[in-house]
Structure formats: structure tokens, C-alpha cells
N, C-alpha and C positions, 0 to 999 in steps of 0.2 A: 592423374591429379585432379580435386577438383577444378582447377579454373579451365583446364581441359574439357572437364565434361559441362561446364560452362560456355565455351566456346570459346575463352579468354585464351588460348591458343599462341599468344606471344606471351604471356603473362608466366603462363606454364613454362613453356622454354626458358624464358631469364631466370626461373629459380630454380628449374631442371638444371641447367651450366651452371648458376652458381655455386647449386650445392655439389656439384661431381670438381667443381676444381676446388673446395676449402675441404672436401675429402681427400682429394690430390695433395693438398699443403702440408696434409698431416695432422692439423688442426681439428679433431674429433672428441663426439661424447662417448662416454663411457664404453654401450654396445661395439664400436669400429674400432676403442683404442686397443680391447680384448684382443682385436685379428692383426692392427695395422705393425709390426717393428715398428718403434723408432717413434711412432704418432706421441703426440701433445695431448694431453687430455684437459679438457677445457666441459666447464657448464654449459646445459642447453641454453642458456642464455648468450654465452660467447659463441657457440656454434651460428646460433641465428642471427647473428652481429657480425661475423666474419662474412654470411652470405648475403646479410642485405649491402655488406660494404661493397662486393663483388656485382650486387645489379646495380649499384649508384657507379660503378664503376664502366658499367656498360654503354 
């Protein structure tokens, strides 16, 4: 990611987890909801909302 190649190296990580658990929730756009059963399909707008709620969460 870039903030990785930044050096931002925690920064990276909290939306690296974020986004592997609202992937986990089932909550996904279009391309995951193709593969996931059972996923929600939601706009990349609700995707990105689900994961900034996930690093305020952190």
C-alpha cells in the first residue's frame, strides 16, 4: 500500500485490518459480492464507511 511505501507503516496496518474484517462482515462491493455467498452488497462508498468506522474503532 502506499502509506507503506511511505513509511506510514501503522497507518498501513489499520486499513490493512480494517478492510480484511468488513470483508469478513460480508459487507462488500460489487467485485467480492460476485465470489462471497450470502455477502451484502453495498456502494464503494458504504465499503469505505464501514472501514473508516472499523479504524475509529481501533
Amino acid at each position: 500500500m502506499m502509506f507503506e511505501y511511505m513509511g506510514w507503516n501503522e497507518v498501513g496496518k489499520l486499513i490493512e485490518t480494517a478492510m480484511a474484517k468488513t470483508i469478513e462482515s460480508k459487507k462488500v462491493t460489487y467485485d467480492f459480492h460476485r465470489q462471497i455467498p450470502g455477502a451484502t452488497l453495498v456502494k464503494c462508498s458504504e465499503f469505505a464507511n464501514e472501514i473508516v468506522t472499523r479504524i475509529e474503532k481501533s
